[in-house]
N, C-alpha and C positions, 0 to 999 in steps of 0.2 A: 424682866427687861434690864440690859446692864447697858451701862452709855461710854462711849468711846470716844476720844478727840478723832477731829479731824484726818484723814489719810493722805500723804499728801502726792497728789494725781496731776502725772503728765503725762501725755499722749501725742503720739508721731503726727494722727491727724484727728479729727477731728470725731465723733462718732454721728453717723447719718441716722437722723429721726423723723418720721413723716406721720402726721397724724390724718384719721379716718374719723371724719363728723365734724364739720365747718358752723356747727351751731355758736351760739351763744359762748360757750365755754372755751371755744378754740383759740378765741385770741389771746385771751389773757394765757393759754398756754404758749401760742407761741411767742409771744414777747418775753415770755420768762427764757425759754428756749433758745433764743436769741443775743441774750446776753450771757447766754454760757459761751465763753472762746472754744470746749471743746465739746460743743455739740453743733451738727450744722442741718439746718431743716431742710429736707432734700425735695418733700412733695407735699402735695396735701389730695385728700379728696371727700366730697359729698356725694349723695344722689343727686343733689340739687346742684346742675354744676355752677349754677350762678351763683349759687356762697363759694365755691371750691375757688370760682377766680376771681372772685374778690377778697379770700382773705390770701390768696397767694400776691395778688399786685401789693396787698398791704405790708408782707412781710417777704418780700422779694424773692417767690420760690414759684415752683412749677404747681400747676391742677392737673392731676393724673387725668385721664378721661375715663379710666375705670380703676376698680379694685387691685382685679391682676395684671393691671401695667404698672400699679402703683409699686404691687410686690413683686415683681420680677426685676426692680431695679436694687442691683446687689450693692447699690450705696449705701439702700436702708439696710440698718441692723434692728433697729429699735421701730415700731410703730403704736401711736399712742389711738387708743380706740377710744372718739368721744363720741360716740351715736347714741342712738336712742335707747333707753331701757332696757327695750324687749328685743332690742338687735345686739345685744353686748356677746349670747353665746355664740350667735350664727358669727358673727362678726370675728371674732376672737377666735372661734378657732379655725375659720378662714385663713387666718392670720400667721398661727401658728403650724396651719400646714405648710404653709410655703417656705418654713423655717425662718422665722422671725420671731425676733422677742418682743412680747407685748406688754404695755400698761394700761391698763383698761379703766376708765373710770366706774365708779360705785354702779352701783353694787356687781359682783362680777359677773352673776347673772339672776334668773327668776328664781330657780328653783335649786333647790341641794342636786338633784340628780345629773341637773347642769355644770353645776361649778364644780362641782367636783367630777366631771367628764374631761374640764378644762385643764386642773391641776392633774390628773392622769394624761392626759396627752401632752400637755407640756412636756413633762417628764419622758415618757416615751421618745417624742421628736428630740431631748436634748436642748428644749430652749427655754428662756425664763420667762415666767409669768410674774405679774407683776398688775397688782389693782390696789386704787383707791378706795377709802378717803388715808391720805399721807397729813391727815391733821398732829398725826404722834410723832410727827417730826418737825414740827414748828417747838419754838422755843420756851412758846409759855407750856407746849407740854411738856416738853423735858424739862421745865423747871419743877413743875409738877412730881415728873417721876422723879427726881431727883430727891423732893421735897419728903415725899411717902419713902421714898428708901434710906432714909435718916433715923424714920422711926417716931419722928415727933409726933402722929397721932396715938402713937399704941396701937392695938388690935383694930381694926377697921371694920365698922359694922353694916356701914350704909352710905349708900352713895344716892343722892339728887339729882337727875337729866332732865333738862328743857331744850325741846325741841319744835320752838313756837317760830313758825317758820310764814305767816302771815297766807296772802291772798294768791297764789302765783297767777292766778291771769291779770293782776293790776300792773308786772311789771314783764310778763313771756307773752310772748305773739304767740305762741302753739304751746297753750297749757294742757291739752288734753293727754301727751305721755305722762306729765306728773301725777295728776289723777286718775289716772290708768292705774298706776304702781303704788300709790300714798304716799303721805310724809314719813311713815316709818321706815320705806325702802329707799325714800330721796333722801330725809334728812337724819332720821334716828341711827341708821347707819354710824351715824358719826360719834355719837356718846358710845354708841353700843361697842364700835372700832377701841377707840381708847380705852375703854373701860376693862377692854378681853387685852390689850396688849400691857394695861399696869397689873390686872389680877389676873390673868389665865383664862381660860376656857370657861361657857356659860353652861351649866349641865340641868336646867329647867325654870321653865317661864310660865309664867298666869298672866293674860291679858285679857284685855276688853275692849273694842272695835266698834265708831259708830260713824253715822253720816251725820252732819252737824249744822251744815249749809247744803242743802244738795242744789240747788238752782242757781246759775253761776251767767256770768255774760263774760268774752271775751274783752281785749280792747279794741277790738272792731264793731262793736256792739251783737254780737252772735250769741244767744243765749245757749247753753247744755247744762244736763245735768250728771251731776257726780252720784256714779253708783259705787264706787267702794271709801271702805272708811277714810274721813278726812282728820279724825283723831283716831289716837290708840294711845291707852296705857298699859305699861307692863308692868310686870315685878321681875326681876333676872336673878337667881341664883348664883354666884357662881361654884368653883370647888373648893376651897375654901371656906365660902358660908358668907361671904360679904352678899348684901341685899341692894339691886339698883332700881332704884321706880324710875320709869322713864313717860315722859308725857311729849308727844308730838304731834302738830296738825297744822293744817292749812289753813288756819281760818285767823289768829292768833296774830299780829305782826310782834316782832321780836320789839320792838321798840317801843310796845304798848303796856310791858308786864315786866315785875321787879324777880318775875321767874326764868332765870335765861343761868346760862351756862352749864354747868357741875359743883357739886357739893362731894366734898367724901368727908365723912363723921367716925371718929375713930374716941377709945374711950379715952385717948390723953387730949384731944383736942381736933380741930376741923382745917381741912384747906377747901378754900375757894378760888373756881378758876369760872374768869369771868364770859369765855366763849369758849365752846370745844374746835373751835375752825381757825381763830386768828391766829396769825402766829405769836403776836404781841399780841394776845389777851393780857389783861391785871389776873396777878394771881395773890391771893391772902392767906397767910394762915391766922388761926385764933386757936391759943391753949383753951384746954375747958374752961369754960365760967372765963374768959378772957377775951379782950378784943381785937379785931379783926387789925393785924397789921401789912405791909407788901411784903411780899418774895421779891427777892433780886434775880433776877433771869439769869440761867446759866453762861448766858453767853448774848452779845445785841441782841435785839427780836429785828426779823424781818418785820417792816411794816406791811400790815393785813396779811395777805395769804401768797407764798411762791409757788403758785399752782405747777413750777416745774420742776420744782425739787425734788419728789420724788422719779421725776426721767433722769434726771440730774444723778442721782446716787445710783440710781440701777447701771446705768452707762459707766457708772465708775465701779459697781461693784464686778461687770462682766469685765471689763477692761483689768480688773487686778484679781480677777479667777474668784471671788467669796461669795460665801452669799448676799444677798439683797435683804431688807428689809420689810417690804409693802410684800409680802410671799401672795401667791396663788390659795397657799392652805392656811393663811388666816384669813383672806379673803371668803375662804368656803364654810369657812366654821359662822365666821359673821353671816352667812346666808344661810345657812342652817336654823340659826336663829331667828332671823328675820321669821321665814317659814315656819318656826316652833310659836313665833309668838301670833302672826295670822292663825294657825290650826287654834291654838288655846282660844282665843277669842272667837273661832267660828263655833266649837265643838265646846264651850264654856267647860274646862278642866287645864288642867297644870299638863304639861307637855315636855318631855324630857328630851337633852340634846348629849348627841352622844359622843362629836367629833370634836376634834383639838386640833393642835398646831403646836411648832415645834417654837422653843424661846426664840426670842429676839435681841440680837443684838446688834444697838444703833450704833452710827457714829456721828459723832457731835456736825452736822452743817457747814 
């Protein structure tokens, strides 16, 4: 990964972006959306139309009344897909038939035979694809990568993921997609994300998978139970030879355990980053046999997370012809994985991945 200042982006008018899934997650995107001068939110829509027109009064735009009124309006160039889970392929490539570019949040879809259906069709149609998590472009990670391309660890041998991600039905009205899918497709995602765009490609995993809690109540008082794992640990290879243990589950609140962030252990010495999501995470290093002091951020840190940054560069990257960063095919290699590290844990053996993606190059926020 090599890092780039700023490009500096003007535009005749605006770029129209409409986002699809009025959940939970939608507004904090459109508020970031918002305060771009050149992006202007053009629609929104749910199946539920009553989120659709409530977050459109909130953020002063139109509720499609369907999908394909949504796309057939040629303001939108961009649509950002935040639906459910197991609707991300159908959805997505919905999307991208109509000839639209998409950004999809995590994961891009279930299965490797999916995502990568998605990044071949994109390709076909001529339009960009474009998936979450955009954590490796918040600033405590580039301070990070910055950090590791220096050198001051030496050889890099192992890296530490915590991915203690607590109770989700203490604070989601409709917890049962998350445990549908695990902590390691909602939140592991996300070390796993960084970890392949500072070392490359994962080329085989050992994991173990269990149910930890299975009997669960909403906050409506609705009880169910959790039939797939609410933890998993792995071990990830990558090409290279660097080692990630990664630990993730649902049961865990991040604020309960002195296990949270990334660790990368090299033989000159260690960096520690204290969240793989914030953008202002603390980040440390410590030479060997030496104590922990702060990294200076490459640049301010966004406080917490600009969940539209990534719309934000993709719009500037189609606007000045380059590529994009958050690709379609690091997207698919990250689900690749996901799927290598469920089979290892189902089938108790080591499971090889065999797909890549092409370098990255950022440019500085």
């Amino acid at each position: 990964m090599s890092l780039h200042p700023p490009a500096r982006h003007e535009s005749a008018r605006p770029t129209g972006v409409a986002l699809v899934g009025c959940g939970n997650i939608a507004l904090p995107y459109a508020r970031d959306l918002a305060r771009y001068p050149e992006i202007a939110l053009t629609a929104v829509w749910d199946r539920h139309r009553g989120r659709a027109d409530a977050l459109a009064r909130e953020m002063g735009t139109r509720a499609a009344s369907t999908l394909d009124e949504l796309l057939a309006d040629d303001a939108t160039s961009i649509v950002v897909n935040l639906t459910g889970h197991a609707s991300h392929h159908e959805v997505t490539r919905q999307i991208l038939a109509a000839g639209r570019h998409v950004h999809s949040e995590k994961p891009l879809a279930l299965t490797p035979a999916e995502a990568h259906d998605l990044v071949d069709f994109a390709r076909a149609r001529g339009v960009r694809l474009s998936c979450a998590p955009a954590n490796f472009l918040g600033e405590a990670a580039m301070t990070a990568a910055w950090t590791l391309a220096q050198g001051d660890l030496g050889k890099i041998r192992l890296i530490y993921a915590e991915a203690n991600w607590g109770r989700i039905e203490d604070w989601h009205p409709s917890p049962a997609g998350f445990y549908q899918v695990g902590p390691l497709y909602d939140v592991g995602v996300y070390p796993i994300t960084l970890a392949a765009v500072l070392l490359g490609p994962v080329r085989r995993v050992t994991a173990w998978g269990s149910v930890l809690h299975p009997q669960r109540v909403t906050r409506d008082g609705t009880p169910f139970t959790v039939l797939g794992d609410d933890l998993t640990v792995a071990v990830l290879e990558f090409a290279d030879g660097v080692r990630m243990r990664l630990t993730c589950n649902f049961y865990v609140p991040s604020g309960h355990t002195a296990q949270r962030g990334m660790e990368f252990h090299g033989d000159a010495g260690s960096l520690y980053l204290a969240d793989w999501q914030q953008f202002d995470a603390k980040v440390e290093f410590a030479p060997y046999a030496g104590e922990r002091t702060p990294v200076p951020f490459v640049t301010d840190p966004f406080p917490g997370i600009e969940w539209g940054r990534s719309v934000r560069l993709l719009a500037r990257a189609i606007s000045e012809r380059r590529p994009h960063a958050t690709t379609g095919e690091l997207a698919a290699h990250v689900v690749d994985v996901l799927d290598a590290i469920r089979r290892s844990g189902e089938e108790e053996r080591p499971v090889e991945v065999d797909s890549g993606f092409a370098p990255l190059a950022l440019a500085m926020p």
